[in-house]
N, C-alpha and C positions, 0 to 999 in steps of 0.2 A: 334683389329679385329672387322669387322662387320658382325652382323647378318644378312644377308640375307632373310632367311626363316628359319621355325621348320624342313622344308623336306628333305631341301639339302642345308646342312652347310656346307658351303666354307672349303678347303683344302689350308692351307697355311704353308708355311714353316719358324716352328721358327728360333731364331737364337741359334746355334750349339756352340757359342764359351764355353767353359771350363774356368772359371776362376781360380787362385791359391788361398790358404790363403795368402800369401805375399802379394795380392792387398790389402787383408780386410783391414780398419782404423777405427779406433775409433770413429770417427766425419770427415764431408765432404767426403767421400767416392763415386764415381761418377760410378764406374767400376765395382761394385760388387750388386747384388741384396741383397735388405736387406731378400726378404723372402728365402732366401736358406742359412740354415745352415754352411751344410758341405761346405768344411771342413775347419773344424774348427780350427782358429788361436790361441785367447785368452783361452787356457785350463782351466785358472783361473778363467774363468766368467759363465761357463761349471758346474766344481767343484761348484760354488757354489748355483749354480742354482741345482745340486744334494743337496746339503747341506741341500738346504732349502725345498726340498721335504721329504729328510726322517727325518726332523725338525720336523712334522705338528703336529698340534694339533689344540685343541677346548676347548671353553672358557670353555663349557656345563659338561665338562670333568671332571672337577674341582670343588667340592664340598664344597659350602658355608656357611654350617647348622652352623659348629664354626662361622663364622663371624655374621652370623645373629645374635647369639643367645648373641654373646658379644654384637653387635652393639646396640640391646635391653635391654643389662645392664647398670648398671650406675658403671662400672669397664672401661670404657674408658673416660678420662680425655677432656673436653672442649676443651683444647690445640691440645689432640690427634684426636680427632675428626676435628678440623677446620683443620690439617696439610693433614689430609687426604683424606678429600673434595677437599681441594684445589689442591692437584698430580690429583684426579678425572677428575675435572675441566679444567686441562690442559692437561693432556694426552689427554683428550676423543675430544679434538677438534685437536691439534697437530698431528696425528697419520693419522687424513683427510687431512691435509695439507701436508703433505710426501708422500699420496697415490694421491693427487691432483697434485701434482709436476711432479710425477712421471710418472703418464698417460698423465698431460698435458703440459709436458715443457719437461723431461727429455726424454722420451721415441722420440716425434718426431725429435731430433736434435740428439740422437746418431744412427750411421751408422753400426753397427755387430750387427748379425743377436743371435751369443751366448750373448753378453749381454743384449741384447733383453731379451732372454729367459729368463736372472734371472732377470730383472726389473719386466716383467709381475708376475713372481714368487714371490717379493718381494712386489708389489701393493697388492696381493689377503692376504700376510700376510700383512699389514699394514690395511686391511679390517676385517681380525681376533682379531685385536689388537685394532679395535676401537668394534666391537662385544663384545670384552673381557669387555670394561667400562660399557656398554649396559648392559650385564650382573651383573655388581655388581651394577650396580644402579639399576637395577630392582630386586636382590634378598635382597639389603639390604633396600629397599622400601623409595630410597631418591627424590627427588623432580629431574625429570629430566629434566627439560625445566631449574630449578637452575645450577644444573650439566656441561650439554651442552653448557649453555650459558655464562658461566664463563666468554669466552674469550674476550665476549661483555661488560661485566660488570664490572672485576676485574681489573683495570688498570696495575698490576704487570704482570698477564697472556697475556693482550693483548696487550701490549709493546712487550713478546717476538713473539707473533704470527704475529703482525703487521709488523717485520723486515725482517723474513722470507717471506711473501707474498710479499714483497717490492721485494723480492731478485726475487721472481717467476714471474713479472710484465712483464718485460721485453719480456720472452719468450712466454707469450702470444699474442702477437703482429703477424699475420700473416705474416709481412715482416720480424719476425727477421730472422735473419740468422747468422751459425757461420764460415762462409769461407771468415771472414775479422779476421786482428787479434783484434780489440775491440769485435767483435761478440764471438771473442770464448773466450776471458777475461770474458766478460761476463757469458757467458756460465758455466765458470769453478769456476766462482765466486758463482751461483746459487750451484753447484756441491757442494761446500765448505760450504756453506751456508746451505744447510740439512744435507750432509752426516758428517762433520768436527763438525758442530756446534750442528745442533737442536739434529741430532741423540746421533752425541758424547761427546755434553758437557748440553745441555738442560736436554735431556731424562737420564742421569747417576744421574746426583744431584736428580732427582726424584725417580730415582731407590733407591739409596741409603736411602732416607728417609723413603721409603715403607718397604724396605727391613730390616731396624734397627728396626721396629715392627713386622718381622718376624723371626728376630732371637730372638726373646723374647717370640716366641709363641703364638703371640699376630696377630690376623687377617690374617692367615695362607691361608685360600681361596684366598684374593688379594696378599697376600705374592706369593704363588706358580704360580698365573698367571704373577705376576710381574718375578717372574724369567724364566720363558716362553717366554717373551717379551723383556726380555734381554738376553735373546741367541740369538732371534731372530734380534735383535737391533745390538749387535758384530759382527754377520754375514754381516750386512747391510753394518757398519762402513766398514768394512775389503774391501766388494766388492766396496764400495765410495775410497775407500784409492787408492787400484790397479785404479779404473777408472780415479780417476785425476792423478796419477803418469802417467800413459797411455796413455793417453791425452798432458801432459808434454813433454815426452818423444818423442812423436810424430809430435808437435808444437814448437818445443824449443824458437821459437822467439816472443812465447808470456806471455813467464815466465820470464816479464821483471821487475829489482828492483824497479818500479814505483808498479808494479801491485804486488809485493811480498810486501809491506808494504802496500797497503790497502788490503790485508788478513790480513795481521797481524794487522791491526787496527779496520777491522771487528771483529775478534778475541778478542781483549781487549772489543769491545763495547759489545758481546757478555758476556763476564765474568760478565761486569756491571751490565746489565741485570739479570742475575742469582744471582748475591748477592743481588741485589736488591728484585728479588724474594724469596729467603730464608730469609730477614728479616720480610718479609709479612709473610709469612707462618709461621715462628718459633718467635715469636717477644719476648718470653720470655724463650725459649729454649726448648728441650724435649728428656731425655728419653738420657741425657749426650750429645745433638747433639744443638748447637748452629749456627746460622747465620754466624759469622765469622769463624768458621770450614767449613763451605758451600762457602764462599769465595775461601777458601783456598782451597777445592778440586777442584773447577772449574778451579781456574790457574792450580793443579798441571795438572788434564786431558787436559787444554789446551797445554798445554808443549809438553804434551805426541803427541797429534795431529798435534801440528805445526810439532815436529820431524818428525811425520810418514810422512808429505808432502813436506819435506825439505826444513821447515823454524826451525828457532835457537827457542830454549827456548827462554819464556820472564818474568817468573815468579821466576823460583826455589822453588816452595813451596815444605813441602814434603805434602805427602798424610796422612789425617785426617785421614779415613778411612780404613785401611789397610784388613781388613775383606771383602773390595768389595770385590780385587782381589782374596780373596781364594771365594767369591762365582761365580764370575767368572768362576772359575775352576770348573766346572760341576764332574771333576775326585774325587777331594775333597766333592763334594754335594752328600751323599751315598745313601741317599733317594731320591732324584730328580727323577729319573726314575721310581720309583714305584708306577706308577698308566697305566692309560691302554692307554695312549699316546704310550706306547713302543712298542706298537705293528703296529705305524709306523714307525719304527725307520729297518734300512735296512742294520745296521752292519758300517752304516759312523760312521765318527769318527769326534771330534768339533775341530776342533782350534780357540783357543781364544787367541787374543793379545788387551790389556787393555790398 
């Protein structure tokens, strides 16, 4: 429409047509505007764009005077100290890279307008979650330019962050597009590539090490935001998982065995990666938690992932670990809720599948 004048704006007739949910699609949707919600097809992506509303919280929330007061003692071990600098150092830059993916790669190439809404939702937490690092590196008074910059300096950190931006390259491109089927391989590939990998096999082995000094009562401030961050994280996996089955589903002819064996090879190289970084970080073990346990959870999680996208196991490890999944289970965490987050909590309920 053009403007004419301020005085006498032209009278034009939109256009009238009604579209259904049946047009909506996932990706290349041509028939349906993306700013118009209703009504709404994917109920799934809806849900959990609620989810992650009565989710929220704040780093500020969360009280660090315990951690300070350890981190100034000399009751934290050299080892314990480097293990957890170095989850610092790659969260606090990883966490931008999901939320970079996500406004600038993911967001312009999907078409519904409901999972729109929980990507938008799921960037502003991935901005809480780098705030969160913000915060313990500024109350426990560490070098934050050392911190931040890990991913520049630490070759085990910027190996995995370098794969992931490889994966997001692509879709910066103004010509790409995903309405060829190497476009949307692509495409589905980057999909896999944060929500399969960084979210659900990178970010857990990190979880899990943060978290082994939380159940010992040990650095309980980053303990409690770390379990913050992985509700938030399980939510993310969950809505990655339905998005590429949906995408699947909708494309069948680009879920071809050429292209399901280089996931599953990304998948492996991924693992590498990660054991590779838990010998950095743990080189002489801690706290009963060894490097080659960190192996072994990264295959059994990837197992668990390839299933949720219907590719086969490739490991059989069992799980090191078996303590995530009860903390997973927020039902089992009885204190988790007892602090003043709950007051935005809106009576949702979590499902968590690990």
């Amino acid at each position: 429409m053009t403007i004419h004048s301020f005085e006498t704006p032209p009278v034009e007739t939109p256009k009238t047509r009604r579209f259904s949910a049946s047009e909506k699609r996932l990706i290349n949707c041509e028939t349906v505007d993306v700013n118009q919600l209703m009504p709404i097809k994917y109920h799934w992506a809806w849900e959990y764009y609620l989810t992650g509303c009565a989710n929220h919280w704040m780093p500020s929330e969360v009280s660090m005077a315990k951690d300070i007061e350890l981190w100034k003692s000399n009751d934290l071990s050299p080892d314990e100290r480097h293990m957890i600098l170095r989850n610092l150092g790659f969260f606090s830059t990883a966490e931008s890279l999901v939320a970079n993916n996500i406004t600038l790669a993911i967001f312009r190439h999907v078409t519904n307008a409901e999972c729109r809404q929980y990507l938008l939702r799921q960037a502003f937490e991935e901005a809480i979650h780098t705030h969160a690092f913000h915060y313990i590196v500024e109350s426990l008074g560490l070098d934050e330019q050392e911190v931040f910059n890990m991913y520049r300096e630490i070759p085990v950190i910027w190996a995995k962050d370098a794969f992931e931006m490889e994966l997001t390259g692509a879709m910066l491109d103004p010509s790409f597009r995903t309405d060829t089927p190497a476009g949307a391989q692509k495409f589905l590939e980057n999909l896999i590539g944060y929500y399969v990998i960084m979210e659900g096999i990178f970010f857990y082995s990190g979880f899990a090490m943060i978290l082994s000094l939380h159940r010992q009562n040990r650095m309980t401030g980053i303990g409690e935001q770390f379990q913050y961050i992985l509700r938030d994280e399980t939510v993310h996996l969950n809505f990655g998982v339905d998005l590429i089955n949906g995408i699947k589903a909708e494309n069948p002819e680009i879920w071809t065995p050429g292209f399901q064996e280089r996931i599953i090879k990304l998948v492996h190289y991924a693992v590498e990666l990660e054991a590779t970084y838990a010998e950095e970080v743990l080189p002489s073990g801690l706290m009963g938690l060894t490097a080659p346990m960190f192996r072994e959870y990264a295959q059994y999680i990837a197992d668990r992932r390839l299933e949720r996208i219907g590719l086969p196991a490739q490991y059989g490890s069992a799980n090191p670990f078996p303590w995530m999944t009860e903390t997973i289970d927020l039902a089992k965490e009885k204190n988790f809720f007892e602090s003043r987050v709950t007051e935005y909590r809106s009576g949702a309920t979590l499902v968590w599948d690990d």
